[in-house]
N, CA, C and O atoms as a GROMACS GRO file, in nm:
protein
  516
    1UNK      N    1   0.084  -0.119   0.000
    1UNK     CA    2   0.000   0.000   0.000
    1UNK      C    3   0.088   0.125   0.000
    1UNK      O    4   0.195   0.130   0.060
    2UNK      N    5   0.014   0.263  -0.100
    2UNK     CA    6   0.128   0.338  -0.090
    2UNK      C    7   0.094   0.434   0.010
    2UNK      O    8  -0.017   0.435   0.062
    3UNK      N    9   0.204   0.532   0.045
    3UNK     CA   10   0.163   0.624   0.157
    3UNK      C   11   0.151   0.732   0.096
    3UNK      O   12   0.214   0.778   0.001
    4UNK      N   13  -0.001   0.803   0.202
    4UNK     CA   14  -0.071   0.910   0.166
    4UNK      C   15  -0.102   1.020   0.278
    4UNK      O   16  -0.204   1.049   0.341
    5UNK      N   17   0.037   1.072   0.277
    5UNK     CA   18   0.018   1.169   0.400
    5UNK      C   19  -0.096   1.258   0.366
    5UNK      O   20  -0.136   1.286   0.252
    6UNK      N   21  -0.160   1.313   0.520
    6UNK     CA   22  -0.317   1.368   0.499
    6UNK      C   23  -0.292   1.499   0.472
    6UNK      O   24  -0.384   1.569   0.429
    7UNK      N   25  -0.175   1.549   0.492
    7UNK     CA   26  -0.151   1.688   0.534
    7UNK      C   27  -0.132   1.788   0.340
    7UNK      O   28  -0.138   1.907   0.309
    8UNK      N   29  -0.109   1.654   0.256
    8UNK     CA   30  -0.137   1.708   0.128
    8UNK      C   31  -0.230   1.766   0.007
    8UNK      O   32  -0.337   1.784   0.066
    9UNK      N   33  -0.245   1.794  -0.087
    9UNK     CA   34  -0.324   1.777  -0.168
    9UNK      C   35  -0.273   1.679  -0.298
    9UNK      O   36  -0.157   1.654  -0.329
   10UNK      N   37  -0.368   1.645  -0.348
   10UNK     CA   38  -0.351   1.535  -0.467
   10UNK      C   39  -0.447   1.591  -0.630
   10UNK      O   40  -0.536   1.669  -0.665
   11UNK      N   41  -0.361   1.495  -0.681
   11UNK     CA   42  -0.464   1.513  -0.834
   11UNK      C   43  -0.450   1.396  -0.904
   11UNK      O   44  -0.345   1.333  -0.915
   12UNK      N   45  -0.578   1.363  -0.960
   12UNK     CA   46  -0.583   1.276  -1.053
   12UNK      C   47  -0.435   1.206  -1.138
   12UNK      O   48  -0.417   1.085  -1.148
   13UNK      N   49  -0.372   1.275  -1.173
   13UNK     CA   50  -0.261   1.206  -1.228
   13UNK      C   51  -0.134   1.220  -1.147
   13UNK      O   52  -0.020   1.256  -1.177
   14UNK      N   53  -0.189   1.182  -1.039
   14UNK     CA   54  -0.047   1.119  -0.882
   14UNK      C   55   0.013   1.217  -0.892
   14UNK      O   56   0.125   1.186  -0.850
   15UNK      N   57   0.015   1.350  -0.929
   15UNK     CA   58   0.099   1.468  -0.858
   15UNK      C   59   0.080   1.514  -0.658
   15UNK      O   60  -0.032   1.489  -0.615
   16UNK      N   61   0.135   1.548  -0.601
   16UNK     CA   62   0.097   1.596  -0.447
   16UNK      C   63   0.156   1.776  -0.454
   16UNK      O   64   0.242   1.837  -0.517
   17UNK      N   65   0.040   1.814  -0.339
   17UNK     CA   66   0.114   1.990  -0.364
   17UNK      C   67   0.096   1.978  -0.197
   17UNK      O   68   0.028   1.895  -0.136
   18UNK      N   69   0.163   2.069  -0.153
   18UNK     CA   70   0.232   2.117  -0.014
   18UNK      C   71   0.245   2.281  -0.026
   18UNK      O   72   0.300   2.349  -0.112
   19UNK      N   73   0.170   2.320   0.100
   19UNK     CA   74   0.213   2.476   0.120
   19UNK      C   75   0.274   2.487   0.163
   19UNK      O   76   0.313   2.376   0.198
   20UNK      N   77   0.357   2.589   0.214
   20UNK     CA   78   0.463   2.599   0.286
   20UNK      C   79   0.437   2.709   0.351
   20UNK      O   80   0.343   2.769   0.300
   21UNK      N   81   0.474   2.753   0.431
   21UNK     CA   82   0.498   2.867   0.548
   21UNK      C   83   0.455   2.983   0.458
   21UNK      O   84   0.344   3.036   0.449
   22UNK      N   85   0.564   3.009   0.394
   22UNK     CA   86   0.537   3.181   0.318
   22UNK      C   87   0.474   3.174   0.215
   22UNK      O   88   0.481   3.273   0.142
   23UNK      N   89   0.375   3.037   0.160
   23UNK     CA   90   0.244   3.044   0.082
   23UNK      C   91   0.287   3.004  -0.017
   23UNK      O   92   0.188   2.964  -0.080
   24UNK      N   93   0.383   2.986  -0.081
   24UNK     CA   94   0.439   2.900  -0.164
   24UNK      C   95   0.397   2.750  -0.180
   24UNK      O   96   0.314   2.710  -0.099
   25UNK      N   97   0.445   2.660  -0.278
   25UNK     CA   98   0.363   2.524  -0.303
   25UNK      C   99   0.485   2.437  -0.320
   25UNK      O  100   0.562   2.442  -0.415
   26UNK      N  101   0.489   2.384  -0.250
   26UNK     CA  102   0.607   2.229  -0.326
   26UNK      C  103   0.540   2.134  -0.414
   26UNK      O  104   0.436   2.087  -0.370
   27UNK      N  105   0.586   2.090  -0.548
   27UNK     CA  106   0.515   1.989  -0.641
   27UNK      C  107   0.641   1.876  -0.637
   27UNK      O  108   0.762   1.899  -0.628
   28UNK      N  109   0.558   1.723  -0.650
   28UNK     CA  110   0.572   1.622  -0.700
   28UNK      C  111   0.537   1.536  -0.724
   28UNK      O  112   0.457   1.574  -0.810
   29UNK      N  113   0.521   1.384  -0.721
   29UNK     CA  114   0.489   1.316  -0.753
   29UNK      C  115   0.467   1.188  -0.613
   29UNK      O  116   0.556   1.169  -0.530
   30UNK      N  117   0.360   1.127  -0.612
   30UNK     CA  118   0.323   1.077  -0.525
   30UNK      C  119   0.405   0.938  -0.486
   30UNK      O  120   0.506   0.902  -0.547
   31UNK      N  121   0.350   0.868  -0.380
   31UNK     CA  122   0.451   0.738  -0.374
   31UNK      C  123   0.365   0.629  -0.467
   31UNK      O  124   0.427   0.531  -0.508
   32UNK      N  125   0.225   0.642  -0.500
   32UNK     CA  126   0.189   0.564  -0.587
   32UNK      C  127   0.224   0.564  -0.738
   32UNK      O  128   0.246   0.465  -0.808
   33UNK      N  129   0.226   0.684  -0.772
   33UNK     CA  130   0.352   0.713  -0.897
   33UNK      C  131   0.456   0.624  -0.880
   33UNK      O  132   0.446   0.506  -0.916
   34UNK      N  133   0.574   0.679  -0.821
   34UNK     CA  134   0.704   0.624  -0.827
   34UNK      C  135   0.701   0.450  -0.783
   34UNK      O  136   0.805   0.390  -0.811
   35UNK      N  137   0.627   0.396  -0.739
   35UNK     CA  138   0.624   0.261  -0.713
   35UNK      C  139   0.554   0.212  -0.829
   35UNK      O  140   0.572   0.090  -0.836
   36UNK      N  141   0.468   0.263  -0.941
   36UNK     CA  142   0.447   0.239  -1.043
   36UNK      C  143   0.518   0.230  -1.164
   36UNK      O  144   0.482   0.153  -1.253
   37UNK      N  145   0.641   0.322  -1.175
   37UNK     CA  146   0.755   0.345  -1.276
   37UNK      C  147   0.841   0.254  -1.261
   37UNK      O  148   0.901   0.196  -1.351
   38UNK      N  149   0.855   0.236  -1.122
   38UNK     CA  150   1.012   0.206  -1.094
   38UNK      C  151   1.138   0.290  -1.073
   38UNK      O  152   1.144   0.412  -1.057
   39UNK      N  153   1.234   0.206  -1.076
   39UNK     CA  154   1.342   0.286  -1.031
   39UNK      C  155   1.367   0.388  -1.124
   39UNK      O  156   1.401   0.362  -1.240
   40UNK      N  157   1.351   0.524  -1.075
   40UNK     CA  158   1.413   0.625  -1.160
   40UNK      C  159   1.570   0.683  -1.154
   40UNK      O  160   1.653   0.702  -1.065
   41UNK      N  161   1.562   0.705  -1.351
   41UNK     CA  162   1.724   0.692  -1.336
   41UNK      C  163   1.700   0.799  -1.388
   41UNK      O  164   1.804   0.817  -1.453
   42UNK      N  165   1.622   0.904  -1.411
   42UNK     CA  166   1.666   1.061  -1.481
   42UNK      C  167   1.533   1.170  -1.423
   42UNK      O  168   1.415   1.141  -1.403
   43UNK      N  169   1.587   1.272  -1.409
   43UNK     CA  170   1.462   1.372  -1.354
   43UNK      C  171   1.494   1.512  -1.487
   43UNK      O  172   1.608   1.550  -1.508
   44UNK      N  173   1.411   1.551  -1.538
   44UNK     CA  174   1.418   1.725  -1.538
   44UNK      C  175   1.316   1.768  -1.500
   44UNK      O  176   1.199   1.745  -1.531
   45UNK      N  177   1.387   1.866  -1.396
   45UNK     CA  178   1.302   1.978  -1.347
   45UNK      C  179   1.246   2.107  -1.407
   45UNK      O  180   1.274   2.123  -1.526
   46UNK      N  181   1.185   2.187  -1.359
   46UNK     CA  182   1.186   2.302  -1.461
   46UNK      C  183   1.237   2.410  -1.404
   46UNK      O  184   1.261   2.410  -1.284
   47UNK      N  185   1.261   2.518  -1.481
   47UNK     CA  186   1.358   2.602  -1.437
   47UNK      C  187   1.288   2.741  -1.406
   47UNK      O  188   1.193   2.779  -1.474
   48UNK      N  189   1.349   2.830  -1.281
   48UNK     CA  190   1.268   2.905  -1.242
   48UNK      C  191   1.243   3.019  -1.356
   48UNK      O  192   1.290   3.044  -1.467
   49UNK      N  193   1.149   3.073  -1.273
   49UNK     CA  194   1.092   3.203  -1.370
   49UNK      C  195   0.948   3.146  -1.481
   49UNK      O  196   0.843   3.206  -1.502
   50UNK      N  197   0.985   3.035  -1.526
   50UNK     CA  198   0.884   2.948  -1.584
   50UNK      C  199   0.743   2.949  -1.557
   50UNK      O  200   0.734   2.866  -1.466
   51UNK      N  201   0.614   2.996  -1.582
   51UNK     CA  202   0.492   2.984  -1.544
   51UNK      C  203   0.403   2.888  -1.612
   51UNK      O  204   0.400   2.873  -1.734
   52UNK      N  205   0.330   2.823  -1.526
   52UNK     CA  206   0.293   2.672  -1.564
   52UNK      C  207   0.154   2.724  -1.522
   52UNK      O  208   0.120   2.814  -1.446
   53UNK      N  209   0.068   2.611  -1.621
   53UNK     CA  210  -0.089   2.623  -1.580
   53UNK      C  211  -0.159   2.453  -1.557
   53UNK      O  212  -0.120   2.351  -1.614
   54UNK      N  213  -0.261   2.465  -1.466
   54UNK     CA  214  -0.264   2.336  -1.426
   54UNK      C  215  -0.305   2.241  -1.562
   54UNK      O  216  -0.367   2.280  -1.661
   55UNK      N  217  -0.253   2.112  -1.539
   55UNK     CA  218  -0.279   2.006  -1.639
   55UNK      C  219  -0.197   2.021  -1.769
   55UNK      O  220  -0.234   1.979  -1.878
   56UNK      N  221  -0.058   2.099  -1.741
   56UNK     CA  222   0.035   2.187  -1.822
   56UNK      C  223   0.200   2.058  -1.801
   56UNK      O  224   0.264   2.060  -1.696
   57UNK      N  225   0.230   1.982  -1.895
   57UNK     CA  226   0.355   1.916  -1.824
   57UNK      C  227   0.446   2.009  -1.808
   57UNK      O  228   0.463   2.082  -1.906
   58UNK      N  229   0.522   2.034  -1.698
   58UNK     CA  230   0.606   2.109  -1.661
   58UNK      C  231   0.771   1.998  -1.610
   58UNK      O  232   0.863   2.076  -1.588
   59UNK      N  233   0.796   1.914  -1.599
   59UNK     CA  234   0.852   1.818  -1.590
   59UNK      C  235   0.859   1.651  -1.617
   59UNK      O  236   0.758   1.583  -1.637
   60UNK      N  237   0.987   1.602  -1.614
   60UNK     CA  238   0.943   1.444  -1.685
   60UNK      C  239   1.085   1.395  -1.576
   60UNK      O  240   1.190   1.439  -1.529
   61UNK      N  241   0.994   1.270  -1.577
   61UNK     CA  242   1.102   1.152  -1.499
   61UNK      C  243   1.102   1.069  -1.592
   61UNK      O  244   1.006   1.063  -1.670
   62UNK      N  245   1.209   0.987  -1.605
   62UNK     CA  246   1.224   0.852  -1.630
   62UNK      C  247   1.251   0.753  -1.544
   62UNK      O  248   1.308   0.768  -1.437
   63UNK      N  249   1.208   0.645  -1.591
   63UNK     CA  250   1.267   0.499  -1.546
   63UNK      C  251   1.304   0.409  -1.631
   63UNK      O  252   1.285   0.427  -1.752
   64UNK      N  253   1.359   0.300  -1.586
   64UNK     CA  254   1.412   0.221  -1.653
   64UNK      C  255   1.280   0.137  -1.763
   64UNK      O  256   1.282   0.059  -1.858
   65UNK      N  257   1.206   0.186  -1.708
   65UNK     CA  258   1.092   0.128  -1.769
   65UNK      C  259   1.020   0.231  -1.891
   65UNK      O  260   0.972   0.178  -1.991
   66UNK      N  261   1.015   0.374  -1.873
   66UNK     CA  262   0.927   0.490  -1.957
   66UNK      C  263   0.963   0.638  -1.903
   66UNK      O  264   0.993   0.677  -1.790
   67UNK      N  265   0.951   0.690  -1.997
   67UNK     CA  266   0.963   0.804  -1.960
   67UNK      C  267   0.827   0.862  -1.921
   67UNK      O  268   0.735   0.813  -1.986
   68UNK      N  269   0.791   0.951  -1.833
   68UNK     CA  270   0.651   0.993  -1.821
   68UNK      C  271   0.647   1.175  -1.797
   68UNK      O  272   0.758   1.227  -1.787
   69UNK      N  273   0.598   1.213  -1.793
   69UNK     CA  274   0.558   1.375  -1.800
   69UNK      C  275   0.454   1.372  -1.691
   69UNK      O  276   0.342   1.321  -1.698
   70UNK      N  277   0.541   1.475  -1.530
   70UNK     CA  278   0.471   1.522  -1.498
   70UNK      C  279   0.382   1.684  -1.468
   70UNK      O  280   0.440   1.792  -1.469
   71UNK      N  281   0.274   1.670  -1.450
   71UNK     CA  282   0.139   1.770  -1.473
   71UNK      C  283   0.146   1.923  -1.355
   71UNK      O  284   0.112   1.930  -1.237
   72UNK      N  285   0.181   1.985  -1.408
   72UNK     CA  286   0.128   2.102  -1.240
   72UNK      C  287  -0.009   2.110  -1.278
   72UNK      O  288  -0.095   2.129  -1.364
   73UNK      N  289   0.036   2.074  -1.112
   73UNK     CA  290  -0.138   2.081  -1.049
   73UNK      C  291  -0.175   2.196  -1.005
   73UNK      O  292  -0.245   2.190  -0.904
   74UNK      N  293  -0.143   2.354  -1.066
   74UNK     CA  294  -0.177   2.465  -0.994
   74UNK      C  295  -0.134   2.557  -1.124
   74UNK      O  296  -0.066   2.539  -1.225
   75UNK      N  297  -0.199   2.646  -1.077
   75UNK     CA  298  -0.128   2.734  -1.177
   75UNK      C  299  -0.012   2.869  -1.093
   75UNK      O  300  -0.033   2.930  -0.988
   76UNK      N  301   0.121   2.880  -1.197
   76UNK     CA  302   0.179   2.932  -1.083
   76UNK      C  303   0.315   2.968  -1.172
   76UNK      O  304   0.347   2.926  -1.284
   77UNK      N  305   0.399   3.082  -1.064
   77UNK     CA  306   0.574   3.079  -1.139
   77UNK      C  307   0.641   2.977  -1.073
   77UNK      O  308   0.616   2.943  -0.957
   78UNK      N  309   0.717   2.933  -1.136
   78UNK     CA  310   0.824   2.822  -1.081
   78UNK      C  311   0.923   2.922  -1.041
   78UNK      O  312   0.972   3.018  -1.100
   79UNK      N  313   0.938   2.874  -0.930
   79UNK     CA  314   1.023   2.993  -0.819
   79UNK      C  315   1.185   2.880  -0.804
   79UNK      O  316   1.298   2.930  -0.799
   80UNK      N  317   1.159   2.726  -0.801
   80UNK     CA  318   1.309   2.684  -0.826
   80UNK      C  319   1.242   2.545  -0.839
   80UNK      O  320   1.145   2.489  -0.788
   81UNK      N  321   1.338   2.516  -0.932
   81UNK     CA  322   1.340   2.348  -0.926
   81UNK      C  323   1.408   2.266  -0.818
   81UNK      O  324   1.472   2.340  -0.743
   82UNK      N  325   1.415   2.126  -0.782
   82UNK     CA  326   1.510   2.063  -0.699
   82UNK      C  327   1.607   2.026  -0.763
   82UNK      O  328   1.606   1.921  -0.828
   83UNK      N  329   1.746   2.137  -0.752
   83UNK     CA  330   1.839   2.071  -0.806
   83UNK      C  331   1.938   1.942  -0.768
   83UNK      O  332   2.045   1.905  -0.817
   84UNK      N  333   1.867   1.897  -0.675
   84UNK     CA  334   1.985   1.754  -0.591
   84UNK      C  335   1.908   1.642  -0.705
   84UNK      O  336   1.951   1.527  -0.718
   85UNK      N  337   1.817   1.683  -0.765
   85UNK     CA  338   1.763   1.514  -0.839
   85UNK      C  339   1.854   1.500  -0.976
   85UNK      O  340   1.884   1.401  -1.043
   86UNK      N  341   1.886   1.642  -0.990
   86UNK     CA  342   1.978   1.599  -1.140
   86UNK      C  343   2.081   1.479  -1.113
   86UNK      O  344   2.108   1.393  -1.197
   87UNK      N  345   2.149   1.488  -0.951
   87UNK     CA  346   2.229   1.379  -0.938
   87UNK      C  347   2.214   1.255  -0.846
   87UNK      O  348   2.294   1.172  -0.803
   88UNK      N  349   2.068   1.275  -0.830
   88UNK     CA  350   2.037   1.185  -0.744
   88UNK      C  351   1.901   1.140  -0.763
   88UNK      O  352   1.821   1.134  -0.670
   89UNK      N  353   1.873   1.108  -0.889
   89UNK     CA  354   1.685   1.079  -0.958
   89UNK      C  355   1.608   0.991  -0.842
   89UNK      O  356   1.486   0.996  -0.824
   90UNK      N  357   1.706   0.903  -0.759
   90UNK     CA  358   1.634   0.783  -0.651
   90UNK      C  359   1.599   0.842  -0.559
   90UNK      O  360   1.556   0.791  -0.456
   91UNK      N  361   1.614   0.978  -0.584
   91UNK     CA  362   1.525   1.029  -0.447
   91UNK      C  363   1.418   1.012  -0.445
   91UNK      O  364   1.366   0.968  -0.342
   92UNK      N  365   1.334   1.044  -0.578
   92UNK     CA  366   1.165   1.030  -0.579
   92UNK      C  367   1.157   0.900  -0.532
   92UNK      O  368   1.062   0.878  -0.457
   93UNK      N  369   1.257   0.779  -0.564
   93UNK     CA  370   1.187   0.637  -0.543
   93UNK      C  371   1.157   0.641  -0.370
   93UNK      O  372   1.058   0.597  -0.312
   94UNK      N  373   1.269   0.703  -0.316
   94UNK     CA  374   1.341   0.649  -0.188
   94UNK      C  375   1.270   0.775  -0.055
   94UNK      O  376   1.282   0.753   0.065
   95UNK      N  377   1.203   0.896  -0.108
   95UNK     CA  378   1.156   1.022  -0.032
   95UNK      C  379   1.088   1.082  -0.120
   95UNK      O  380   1.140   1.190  -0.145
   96UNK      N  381   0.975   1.058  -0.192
   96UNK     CA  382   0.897   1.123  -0.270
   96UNK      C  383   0.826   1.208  -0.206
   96UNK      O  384   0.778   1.288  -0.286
   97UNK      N  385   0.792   1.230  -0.087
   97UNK     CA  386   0.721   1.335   0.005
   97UNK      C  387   0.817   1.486   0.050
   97UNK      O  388   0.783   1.604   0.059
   98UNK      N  389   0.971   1.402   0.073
   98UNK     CA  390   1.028   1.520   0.114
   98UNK      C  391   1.163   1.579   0.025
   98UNK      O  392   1.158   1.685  -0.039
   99UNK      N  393   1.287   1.491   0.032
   99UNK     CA  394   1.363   1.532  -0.081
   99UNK      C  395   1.360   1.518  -0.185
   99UNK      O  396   1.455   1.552  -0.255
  100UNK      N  397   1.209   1.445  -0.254
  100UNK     CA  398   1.203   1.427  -0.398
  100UNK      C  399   1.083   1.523  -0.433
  100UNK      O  400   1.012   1.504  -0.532
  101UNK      N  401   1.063   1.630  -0.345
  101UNK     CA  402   0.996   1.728  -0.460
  101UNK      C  403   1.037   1.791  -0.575
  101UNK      O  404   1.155   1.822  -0.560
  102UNK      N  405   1.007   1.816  -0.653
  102UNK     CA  406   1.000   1.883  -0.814
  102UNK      C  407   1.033   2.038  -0.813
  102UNK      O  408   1.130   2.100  -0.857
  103UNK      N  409   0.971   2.061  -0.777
  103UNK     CA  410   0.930   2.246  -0.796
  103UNK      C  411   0.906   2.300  -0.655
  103UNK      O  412   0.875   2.227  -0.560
  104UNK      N  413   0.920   2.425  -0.647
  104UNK     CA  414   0.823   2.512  -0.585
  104UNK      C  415   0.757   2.670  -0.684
  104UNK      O  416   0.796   2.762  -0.757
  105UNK      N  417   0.666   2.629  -0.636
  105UNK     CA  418   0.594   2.756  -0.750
  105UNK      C  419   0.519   2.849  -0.659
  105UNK      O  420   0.450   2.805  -0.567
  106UNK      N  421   0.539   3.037  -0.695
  106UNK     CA  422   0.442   3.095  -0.668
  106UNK      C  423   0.343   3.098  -0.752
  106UNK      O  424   0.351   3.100  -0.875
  107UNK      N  425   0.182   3.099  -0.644
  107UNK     CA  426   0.055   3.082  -0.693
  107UNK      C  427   0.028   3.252  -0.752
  107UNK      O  428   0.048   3.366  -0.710
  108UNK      N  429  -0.035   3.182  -0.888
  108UNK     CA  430  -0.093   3.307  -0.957
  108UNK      C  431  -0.215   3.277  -0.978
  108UNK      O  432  -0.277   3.350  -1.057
  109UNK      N  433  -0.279   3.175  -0.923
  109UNK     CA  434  -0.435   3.208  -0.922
  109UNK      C  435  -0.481   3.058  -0.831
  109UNK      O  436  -0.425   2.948  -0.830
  110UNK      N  437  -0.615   3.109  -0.753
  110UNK     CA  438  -0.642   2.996  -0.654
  110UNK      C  439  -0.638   2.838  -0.677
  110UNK      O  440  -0.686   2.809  -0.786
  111UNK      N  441  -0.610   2.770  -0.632
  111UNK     CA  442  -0.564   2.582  -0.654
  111UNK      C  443  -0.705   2.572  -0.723
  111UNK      O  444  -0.787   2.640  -0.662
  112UNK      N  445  -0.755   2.511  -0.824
  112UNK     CA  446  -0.854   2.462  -0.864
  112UNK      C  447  -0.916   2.288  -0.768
  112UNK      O  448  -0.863   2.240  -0.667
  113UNK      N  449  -0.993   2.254  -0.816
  113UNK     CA  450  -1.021   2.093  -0.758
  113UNK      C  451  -0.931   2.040  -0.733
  113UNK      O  452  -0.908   1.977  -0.836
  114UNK      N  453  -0.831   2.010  -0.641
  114UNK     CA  454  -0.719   1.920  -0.567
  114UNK      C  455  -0.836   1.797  -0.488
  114UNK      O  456  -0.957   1.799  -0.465
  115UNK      N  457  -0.708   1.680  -0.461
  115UNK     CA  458  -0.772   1.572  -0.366
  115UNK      C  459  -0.787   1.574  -0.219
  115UNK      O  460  -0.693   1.634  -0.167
  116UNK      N  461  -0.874   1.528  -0.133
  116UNK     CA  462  -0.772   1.485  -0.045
  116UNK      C  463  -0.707   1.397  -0.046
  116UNK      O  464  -0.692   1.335  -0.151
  117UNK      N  465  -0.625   1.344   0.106
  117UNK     CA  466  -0.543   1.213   0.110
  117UNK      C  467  -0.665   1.131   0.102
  117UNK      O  468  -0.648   1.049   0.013
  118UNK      N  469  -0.792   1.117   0.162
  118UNK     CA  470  -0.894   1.004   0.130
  118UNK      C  471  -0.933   1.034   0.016
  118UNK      O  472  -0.857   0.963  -0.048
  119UNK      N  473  -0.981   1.075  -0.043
  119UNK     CA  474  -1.030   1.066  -0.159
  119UNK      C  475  -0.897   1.060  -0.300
  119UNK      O  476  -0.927   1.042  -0.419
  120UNK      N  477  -0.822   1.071  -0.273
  120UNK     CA  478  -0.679   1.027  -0.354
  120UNK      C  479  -0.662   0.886  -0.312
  120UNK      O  480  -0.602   0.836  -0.407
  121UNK      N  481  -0.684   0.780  -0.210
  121UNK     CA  482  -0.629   0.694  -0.184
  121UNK      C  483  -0.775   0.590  -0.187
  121UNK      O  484  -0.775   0.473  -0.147
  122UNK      N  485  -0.886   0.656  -0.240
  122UNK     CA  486  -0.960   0.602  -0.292
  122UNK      C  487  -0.943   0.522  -0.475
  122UNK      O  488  -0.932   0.413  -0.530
  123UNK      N  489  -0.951   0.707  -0.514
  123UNK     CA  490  -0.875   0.688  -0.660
  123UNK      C  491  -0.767   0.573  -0.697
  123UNK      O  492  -0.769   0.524  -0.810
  124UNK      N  493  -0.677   0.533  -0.606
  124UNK     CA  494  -0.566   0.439  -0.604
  124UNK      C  495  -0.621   0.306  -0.597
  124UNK      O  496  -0.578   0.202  -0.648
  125UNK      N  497  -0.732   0.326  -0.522
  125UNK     CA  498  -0.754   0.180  -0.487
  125UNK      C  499  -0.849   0.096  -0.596
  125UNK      O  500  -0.866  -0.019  -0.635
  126UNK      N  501  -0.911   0.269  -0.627
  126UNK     CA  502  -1.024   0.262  -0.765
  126UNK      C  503  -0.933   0.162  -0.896
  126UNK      O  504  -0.962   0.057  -0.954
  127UNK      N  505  -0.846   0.230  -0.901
  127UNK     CA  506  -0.738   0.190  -0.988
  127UNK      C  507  -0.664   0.080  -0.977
  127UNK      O  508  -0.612   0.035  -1.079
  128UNK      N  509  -0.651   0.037  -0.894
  128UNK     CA  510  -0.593  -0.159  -0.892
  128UNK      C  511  -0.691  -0.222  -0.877
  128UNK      O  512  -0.665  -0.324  -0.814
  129UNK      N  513  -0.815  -0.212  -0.909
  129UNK     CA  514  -0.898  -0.294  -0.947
  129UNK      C  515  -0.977  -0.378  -1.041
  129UNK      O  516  -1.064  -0.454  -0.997
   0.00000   0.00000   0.00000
């Protein structure tokens, strides 16, 4: 079973967003994602200044298995990417909640429909069935 901290938001295509203190958003990818790919051996992030709109790919991981494109779930500027994944992609496998976030973006307009952790870990379950 994958883990679904409550304290997040979710979206349909396994992205998670996190506020942070000074209102800012951390993006990435959930643990049901990355246990779905497999081991990832490549990340790009996106680079700041960049403004993304939700359901917009703004980044791609690979694995040994596919490459996939992931979605911001917000609309927003990309204020910095995580640069430790360029040399270390197993973070998403190994801390997808904390050192394998993606982005942080300032919000330029309110979060549209996000999940919760129950109703995201519904969706999951919807989905191995």
């Amino acid at each position: 079973m994958s883990k679904v901290p409550t304290d997040l938001k979710y979206t349909r295509t396994h992205e998670w967003l996190r506020t942070l203190p000074d209102g800012t958003v951390e993006v990435g990818i959930t643990d049901h994602a990355q246990h779905a790919l497999g081991d990832l051996v490549f990340v790009e992030v996106p680079e700041a200044g960049r403004t993304v709109c939700p359901g917009e790919p703004f980044a791609v991981v690979e694995s040994v298995k596919a490459a996939s494109d992931v979605y911001a779930p917000v609309s927003g500027e990309v204020i910095e990417g995580n640069p430790a994944l360029a040399g270390a992609p197993e973070t998403l496998n190994s801390d997808p909640y904390g050192g394998g976030w993606l982005a942080r973006l300032r919000l330029t307009a309110a979060p549209g429909a996000l999940l919760s952790a129950a109703e995201y870990e519904k969706l999951t379950a919807e989905e191995a069935e």
